[in-house]
Legacy VTK file of the C-alpha trace (Angstrom):
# vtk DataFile Version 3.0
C-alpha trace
ASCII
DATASET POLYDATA
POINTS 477 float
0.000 0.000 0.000
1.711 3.013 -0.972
1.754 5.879 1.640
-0.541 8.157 0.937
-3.653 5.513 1.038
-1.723 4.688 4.283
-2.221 7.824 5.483
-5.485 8.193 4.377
-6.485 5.292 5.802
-6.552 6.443 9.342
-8.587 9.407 8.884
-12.233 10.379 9.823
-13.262 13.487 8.997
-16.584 14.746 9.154
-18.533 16.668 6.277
-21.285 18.785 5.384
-24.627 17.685 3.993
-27.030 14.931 4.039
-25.480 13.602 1.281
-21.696 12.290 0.731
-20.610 14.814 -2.234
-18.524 13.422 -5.088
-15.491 14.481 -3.968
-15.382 12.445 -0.653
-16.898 8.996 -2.224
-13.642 9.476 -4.656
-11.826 9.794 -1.039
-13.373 6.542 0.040
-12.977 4.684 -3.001
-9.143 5.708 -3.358
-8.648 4.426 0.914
-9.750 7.248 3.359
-10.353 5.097 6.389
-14.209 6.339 6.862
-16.566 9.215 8.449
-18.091 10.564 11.637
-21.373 11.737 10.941
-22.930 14.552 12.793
-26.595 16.471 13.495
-25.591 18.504 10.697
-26.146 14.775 8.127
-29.151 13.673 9.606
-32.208 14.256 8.594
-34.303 10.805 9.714
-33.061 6.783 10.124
-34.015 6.607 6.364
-31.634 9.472 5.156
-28.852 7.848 7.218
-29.217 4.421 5.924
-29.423 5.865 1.828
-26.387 8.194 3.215
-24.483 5.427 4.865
-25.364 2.816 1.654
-23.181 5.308 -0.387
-20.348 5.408 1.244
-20.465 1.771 1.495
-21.150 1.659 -2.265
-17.483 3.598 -2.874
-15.845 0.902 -0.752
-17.222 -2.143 1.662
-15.186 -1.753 4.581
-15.587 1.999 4.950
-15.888 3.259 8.809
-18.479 4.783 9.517
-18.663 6.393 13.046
-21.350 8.185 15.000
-21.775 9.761 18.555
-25.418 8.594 19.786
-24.559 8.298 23.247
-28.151 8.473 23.899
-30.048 11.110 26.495
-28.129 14.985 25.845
-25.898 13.657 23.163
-27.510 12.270 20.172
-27.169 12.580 16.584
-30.452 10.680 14.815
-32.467 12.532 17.424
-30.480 16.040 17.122
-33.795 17.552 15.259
-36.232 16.078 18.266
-34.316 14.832 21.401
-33.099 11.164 21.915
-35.663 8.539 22.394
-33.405 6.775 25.028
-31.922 8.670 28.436
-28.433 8.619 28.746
-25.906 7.332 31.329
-26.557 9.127 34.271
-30.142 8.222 34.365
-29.541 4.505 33.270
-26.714 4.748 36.717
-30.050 5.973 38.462
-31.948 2.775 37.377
-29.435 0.398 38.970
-30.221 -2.081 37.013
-27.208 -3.342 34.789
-29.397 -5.719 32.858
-31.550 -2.309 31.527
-28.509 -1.147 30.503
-27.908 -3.588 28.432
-30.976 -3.958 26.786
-30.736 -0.130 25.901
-27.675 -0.031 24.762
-28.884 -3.202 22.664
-31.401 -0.874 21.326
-29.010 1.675 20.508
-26.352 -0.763 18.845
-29.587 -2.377 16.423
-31.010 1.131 15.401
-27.351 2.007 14.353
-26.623 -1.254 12.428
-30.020 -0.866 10.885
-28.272 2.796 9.546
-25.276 1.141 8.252
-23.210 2.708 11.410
-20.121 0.772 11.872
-18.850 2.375 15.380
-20.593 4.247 18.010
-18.567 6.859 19.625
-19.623 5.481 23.282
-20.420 4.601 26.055
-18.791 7.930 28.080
-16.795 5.756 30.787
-16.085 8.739 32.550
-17.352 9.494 36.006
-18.667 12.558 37.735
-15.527 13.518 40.254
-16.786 17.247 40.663
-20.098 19.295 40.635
-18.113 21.721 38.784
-17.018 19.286 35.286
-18.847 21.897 32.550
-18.753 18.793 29.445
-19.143 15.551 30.819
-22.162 15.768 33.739
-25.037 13.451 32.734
-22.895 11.483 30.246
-21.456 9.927 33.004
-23.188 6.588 34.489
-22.358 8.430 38.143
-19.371 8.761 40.709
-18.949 5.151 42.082
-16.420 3.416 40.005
-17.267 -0.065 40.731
-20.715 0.644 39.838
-20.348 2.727 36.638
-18.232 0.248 35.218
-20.652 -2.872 35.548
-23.106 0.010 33.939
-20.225 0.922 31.184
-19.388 -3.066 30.665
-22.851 -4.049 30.076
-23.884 -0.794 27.231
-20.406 -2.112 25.341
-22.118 -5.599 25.453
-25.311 -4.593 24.485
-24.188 -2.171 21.566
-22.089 -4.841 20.136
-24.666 -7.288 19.450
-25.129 -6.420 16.395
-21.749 -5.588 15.057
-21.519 -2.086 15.440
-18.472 -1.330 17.514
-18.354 0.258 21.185
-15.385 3.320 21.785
-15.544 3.931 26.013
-14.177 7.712 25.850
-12.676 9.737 27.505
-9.174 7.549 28.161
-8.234 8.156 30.715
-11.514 9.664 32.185
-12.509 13.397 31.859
-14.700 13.383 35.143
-12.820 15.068 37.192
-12.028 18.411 34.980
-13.313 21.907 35.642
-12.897 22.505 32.049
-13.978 22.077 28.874
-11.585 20.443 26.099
-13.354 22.053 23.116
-12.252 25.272 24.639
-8.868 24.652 26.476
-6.957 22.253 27.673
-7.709 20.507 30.949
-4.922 19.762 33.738
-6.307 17.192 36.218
-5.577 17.270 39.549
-4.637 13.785 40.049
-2.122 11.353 40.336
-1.699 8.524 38.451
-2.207 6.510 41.612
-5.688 8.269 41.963
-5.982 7.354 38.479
-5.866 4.125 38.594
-8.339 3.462 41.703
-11.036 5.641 40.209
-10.664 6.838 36.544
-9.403 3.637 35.075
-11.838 1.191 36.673
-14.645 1.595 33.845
-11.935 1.730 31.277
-10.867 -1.574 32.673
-14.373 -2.910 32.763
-14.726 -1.579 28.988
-11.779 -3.718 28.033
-12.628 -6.531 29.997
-16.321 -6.732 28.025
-14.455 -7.087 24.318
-14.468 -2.827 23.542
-13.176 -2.978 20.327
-12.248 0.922 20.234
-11.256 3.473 23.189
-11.195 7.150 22.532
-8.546 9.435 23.999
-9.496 12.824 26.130
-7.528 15.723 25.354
-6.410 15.839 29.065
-2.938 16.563 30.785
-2.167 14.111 33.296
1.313 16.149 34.686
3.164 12.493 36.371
2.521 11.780 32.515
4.262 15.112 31.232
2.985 18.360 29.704
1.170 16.557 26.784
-2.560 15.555 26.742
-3.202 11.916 26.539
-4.423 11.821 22.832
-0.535 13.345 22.387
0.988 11.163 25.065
2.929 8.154 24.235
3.188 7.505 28.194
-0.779 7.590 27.932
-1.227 5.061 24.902
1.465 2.810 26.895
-0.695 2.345 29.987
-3.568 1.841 27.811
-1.786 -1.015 26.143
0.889 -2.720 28.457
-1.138 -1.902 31.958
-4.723 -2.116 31.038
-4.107 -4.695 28.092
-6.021 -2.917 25.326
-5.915 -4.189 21.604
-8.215 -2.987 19.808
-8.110 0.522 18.032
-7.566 3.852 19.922
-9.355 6.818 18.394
-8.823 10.555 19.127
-11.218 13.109 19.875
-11.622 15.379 17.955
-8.303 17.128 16.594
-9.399 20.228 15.446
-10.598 20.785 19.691
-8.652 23.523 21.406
-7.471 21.411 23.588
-5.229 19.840 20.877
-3.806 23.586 19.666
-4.147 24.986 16.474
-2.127 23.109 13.999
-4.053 20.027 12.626
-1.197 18.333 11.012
1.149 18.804 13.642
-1.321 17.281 16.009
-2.616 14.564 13.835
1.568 13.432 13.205
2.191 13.117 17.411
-0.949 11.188 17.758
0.026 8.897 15.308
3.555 8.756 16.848
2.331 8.336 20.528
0.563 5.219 18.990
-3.357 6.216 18.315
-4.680 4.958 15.312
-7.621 6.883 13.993
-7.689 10.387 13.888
-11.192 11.963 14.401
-11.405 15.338 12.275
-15.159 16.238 12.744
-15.874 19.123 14.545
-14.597 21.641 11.612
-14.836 19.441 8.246
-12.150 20.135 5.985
-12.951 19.985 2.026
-10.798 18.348 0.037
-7.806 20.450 -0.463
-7.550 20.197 3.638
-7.648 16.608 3.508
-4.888 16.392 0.825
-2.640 18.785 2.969
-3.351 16.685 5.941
-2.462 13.379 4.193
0.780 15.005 2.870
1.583 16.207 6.108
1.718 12.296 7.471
3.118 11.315 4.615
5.803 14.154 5.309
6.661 12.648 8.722
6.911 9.332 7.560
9.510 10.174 4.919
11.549 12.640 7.188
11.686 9.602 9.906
9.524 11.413 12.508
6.447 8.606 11.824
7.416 5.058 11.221
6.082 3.013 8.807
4.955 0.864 10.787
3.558 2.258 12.969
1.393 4.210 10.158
0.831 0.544 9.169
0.006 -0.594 12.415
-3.009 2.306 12.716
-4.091 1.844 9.209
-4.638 -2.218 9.923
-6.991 -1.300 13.438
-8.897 1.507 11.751
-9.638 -1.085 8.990
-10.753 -3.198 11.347
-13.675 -0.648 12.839
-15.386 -0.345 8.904
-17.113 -4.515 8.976
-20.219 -4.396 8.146
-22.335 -4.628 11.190
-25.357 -7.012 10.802
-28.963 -6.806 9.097
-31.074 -5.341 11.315
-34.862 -4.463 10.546
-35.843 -2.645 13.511
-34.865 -2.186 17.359
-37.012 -1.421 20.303
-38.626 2.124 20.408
-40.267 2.073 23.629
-37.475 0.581 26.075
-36.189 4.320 26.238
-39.297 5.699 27.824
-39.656 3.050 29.959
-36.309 3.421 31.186
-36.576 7.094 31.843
-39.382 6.035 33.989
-37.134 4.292 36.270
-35.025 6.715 36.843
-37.252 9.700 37.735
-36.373 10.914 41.511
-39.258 12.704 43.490
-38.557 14.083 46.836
-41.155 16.340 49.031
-44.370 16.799 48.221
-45.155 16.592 44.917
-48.875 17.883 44.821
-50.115 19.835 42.013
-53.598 21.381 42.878
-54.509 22.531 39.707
-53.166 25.096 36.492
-49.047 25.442 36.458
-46.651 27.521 34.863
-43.818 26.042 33.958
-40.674 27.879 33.862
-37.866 26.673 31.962
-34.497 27.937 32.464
-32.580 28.262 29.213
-28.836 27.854 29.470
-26.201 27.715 26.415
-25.800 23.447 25.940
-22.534 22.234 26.217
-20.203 22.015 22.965
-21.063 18.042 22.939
-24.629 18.005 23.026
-24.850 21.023 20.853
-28.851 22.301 19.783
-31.041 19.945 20.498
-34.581 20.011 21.503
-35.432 20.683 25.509
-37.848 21.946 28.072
-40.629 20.547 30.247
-42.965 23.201 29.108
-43.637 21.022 25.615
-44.379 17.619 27.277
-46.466 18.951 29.930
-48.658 20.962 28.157
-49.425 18.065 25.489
-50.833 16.084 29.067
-52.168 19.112 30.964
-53.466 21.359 28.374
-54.327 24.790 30.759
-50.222 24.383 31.268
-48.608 27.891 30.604
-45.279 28.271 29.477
-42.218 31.214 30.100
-38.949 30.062 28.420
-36.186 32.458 30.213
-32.984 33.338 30.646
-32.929 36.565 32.351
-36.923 36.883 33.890
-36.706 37.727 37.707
-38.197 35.669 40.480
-40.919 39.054 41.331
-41.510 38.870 37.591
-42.343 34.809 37.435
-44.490 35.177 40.657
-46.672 37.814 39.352
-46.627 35.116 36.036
-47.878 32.439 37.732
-50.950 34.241 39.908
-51.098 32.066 42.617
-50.654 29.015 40.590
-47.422 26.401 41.246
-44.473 27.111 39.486
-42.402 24.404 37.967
-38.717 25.206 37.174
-36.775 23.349 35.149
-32.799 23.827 35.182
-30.116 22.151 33.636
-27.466 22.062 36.107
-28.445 24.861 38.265
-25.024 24.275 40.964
-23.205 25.353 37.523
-25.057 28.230 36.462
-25.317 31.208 39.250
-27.991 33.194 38.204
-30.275 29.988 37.198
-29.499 28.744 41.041
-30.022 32.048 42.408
-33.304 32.233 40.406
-34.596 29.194 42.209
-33.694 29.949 45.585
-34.820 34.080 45.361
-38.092 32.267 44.831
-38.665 29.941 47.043
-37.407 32.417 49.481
-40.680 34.384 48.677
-43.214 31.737 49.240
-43.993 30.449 45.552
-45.486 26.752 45.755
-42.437 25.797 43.807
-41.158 22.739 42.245
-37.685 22.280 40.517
-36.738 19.772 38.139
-33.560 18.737 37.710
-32.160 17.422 34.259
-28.708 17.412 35.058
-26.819 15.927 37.260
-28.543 16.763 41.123
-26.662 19.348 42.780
-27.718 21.077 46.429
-31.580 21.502 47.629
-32.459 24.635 46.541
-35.362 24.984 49.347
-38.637 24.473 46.938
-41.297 22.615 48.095
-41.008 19.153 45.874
-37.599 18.139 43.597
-37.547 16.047 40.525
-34.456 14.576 39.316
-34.312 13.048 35.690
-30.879 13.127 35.559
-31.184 13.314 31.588
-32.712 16.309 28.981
-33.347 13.958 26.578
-36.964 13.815 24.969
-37.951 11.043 27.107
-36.529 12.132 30.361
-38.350 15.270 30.359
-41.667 13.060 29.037
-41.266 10.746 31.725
-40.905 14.050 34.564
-43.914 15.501 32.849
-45.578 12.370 32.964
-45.051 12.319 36.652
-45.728 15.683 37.644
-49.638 15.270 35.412
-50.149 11.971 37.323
-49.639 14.191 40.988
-51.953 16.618 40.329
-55.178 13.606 38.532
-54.469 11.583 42.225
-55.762 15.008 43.622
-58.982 15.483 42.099
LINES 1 478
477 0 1 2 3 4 5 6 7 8 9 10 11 12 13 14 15 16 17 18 19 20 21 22 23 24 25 26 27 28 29 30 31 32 33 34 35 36 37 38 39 40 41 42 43 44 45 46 47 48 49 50 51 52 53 54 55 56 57 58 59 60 61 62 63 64 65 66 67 68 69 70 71 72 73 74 75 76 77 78 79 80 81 82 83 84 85 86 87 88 89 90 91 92 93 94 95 96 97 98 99 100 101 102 103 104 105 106 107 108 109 110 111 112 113 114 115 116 117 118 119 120 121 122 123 124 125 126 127 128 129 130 131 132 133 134 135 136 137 138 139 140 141 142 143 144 145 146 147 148 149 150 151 152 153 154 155 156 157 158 159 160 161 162 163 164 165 166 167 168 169 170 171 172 173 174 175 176 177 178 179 180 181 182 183 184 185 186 187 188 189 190 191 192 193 194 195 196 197 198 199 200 201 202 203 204 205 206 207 208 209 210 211 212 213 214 215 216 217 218 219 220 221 222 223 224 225 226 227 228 229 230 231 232 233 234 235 236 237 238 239 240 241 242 243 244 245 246 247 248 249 250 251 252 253 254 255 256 257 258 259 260 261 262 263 264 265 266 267 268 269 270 271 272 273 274 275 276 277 278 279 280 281 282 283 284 285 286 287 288 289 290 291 292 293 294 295 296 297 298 299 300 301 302 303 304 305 306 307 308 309 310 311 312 313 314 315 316 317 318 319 320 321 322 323 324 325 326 327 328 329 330 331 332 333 334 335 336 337 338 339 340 341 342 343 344 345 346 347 348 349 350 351 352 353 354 355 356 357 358 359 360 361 362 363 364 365 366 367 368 369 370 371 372 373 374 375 376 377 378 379 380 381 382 383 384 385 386 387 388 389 390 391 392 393 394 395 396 397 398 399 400 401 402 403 404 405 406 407 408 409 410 411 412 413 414 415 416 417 418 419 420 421 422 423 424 425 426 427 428 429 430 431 432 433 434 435 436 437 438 439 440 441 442 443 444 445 446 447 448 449 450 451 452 453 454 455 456 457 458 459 460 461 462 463 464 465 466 467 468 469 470 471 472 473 474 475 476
């Protein structure tokens, strides 16, 4: 194989449209390793599977990648919310064997597409309150128990073929910042490391993962470079945790990484990752001749081995098998879930009309625009619902809103967001029959008279809250 298809080989760049233009079927044909599709190339299951059949058209063993985590993150759902809740509110559930059967779900809906890898499960935990990206795509805090939870969704999703990547290696759970933005520094050693962080990774591994994703994330008794960067990092990966299968990066063109794509996508390589993940910026295809030249560059100027190019060509290849024939998956488990995991504490009585009162914060880089609010989902059960979507309303201006009636307020992570916490608290302080739900990851009572926890915005956690919230207030009359 000469070197540039070599070098092609281990790249995954994402593109624009809901169609693959000419251009990048000429890519796949000539031995660019695959795709990660995004919201921006879905339009329905349909589209992705006539999308998918394309690429597959140009060449068989094409990768095709995806994130559908599930719950905040999704990518066939980015237009109406995920049908499924994601980690946190599976952890809630704690019941490994639902798990499973979502993930199951997942992994047949995805083979159905043509999907060949699913950018998850997240196998990282929530370490701090104050982690802005990874929150509710964590199963929860216990590592023991999050990776039974992260164990059975890579056994479930494989079923059918379509390949499991636990991210972020080695666990992004206990950052206070935001890799798309700026690179993290954790604040732990690697003995800390490997009692907590690694656990799920192990658990991953240990349930036949046939890909692991890298975190841009400085470990410092690792050095000064982020793992994805870090050929200590891809080492422990391998020799301590006993990994095989192929490492993929996060996304390259992330700020974490720095500003120089070829640079970045040359160490990666040489630290010993295999499939470089271009999405988040697509490059046409001038940028992903430069790129390809740019490996090819190192590998002649003795900076990238051969084979070690080799090497990550041969486990990329390996993440593009067809998965199997699927017809259909179950479209109802999600719900159900959700169900399960919906946490009520006070008294949850609703006498009669509410105004719901969503609180609209920016979504994280990750889950990007999709879909949420209560105010939707209750008003299609309780029609005299009212609804005030804010972001700056005051808690004198909501009271004299609602009238007398209860208030619901819905947050997404209030802990992280002052003036939505403050919000909250101002009114309960002045006697509003208040109830907050939660659809991030629970932080601190905020004094209101009931809670609801979801721990998930997806479609079907906020159904499943509204759900509960209709069925207080019919017990009561």
């Amino acid at each position: 194989m000469s070197l540039h298809r070599l070098a092609a080989a281990v790249l995954l760049p994402g593109f624009h449209g809901t169609e693959a233009p000419d251009w990048l079927l000429k890519r796949v044909t000539d031995g660019l390793g695959g795709v990660v599709l995004f919201g921006r190339n879905v339009v329905d299951d349909d589209q992705v599977t006539a999308l998918n059949a394309q690429l597959r058209a140009a060449r068989g063993d094409v990768v095709i990648g995806i994130d559908e985590e599930g719950g905040d993150v999704t990518r066939l759902d980015a237009g109406r919310g995920s049908e499924v809740p994601g980690n946190h509110a599976l952890g809630a559930t704690g019941d490994v064997d639902l798990t499973r059967q979502v993930a199951a779900s997942i992994g047949a809906r995805l083979a159905a597409c043509g999907v060949t890898v699913n950018l998850a499960p997240s196998a990282d935990l929530v370490l701090t309150l104050d982690d802005p990206i990874i929150g509710v795509r964590a199963f929860g805090s216990d590592p023991v128990v999050s990776g039974g939870h992260v164990a059975a969704f890579v056994e479930g999703q494989q079923v059918y073929g379509v390949a499991a990547c636990a991210k972020h290696f080695p666990g992004h759970g206990a950052s206070t910042a935001d890799s798309h933005r700026e690179l993290p520094v954790l604040p732990r050693t690697v003995a800390e490391l490997d009692e907590v962080e690694l656990v799920p990774f192990r658990a991953a591994i240990a349930a036949g993962v046939r890909s692991i994703m890298t975190g841009h994330l400085v470990i410092p008794e690792w050095g000064e470079a982020p793992a994805t960067l870090n050929p200590k990092a891809i080492a422990v990966l391998r020799d301590e945790l006993g990994f095989t299968g192929a490492v993929i990066t996060d996304g390259l063109d992330m700020k974490a990484v720095g500003g120089d794509l070829a640079q970045g996508s040359v160490r990666a390589l040489v630290a010993g990752v295999d499939a470089l993940c271009l999405g988040g910026e697509p490059l046409d295809d001038d940028g992903l001749q430069w790129l390809i030249n740019s490996i090819v560059a190192a590998v002649e100027a003795g900076t990238l081995s051969r084979e070690r190019l080799e090497e990550a060509a041969t486990r990329t290849a390996a993440l593009g098998a067809p998965p199997a024939k699927v017809s259909g998956h179950d479209t109802e488990i999600g719900l159900r879930a959700a169900r399960r995991a919906v946490e009520v504490t006070g008294e949850l009585v609703i006498t009669g009309p509410v105004l719901v009162v969503d609180l609209v914060v920016a979504p994280s880089e990750a889950v990007g625009q999709v879909p949420w609010g209560l105010g939707p989902h209750l008003t299609d059960l309780l029609d005299d619902t009212e609804v005030l979507a804010t972001a700056s309303a005051s808690a004198e201006e909501i009271a004299e809103a609602a009238d007398g009636r209860t208030v619901i307020v819905v947050t997404r992570e209030a802990h992280r967001h002052a003036w939505a916490r403050d919000l909250v608290t101002d009114m309960a302080k002045i006697g509003l029959d208040l109830v907050h739900v939660e659809t991030g990851v629970p932080g601190p009572d905020l004094g209101t008279v009931a809670r609801v926890n979801t721990h998930g915005g997806s479609r079907v956690c906020l159904r499943a809250a509204a759900e509960r919230i209709a069925s207080s207030r019919l017990a009561t009359t």
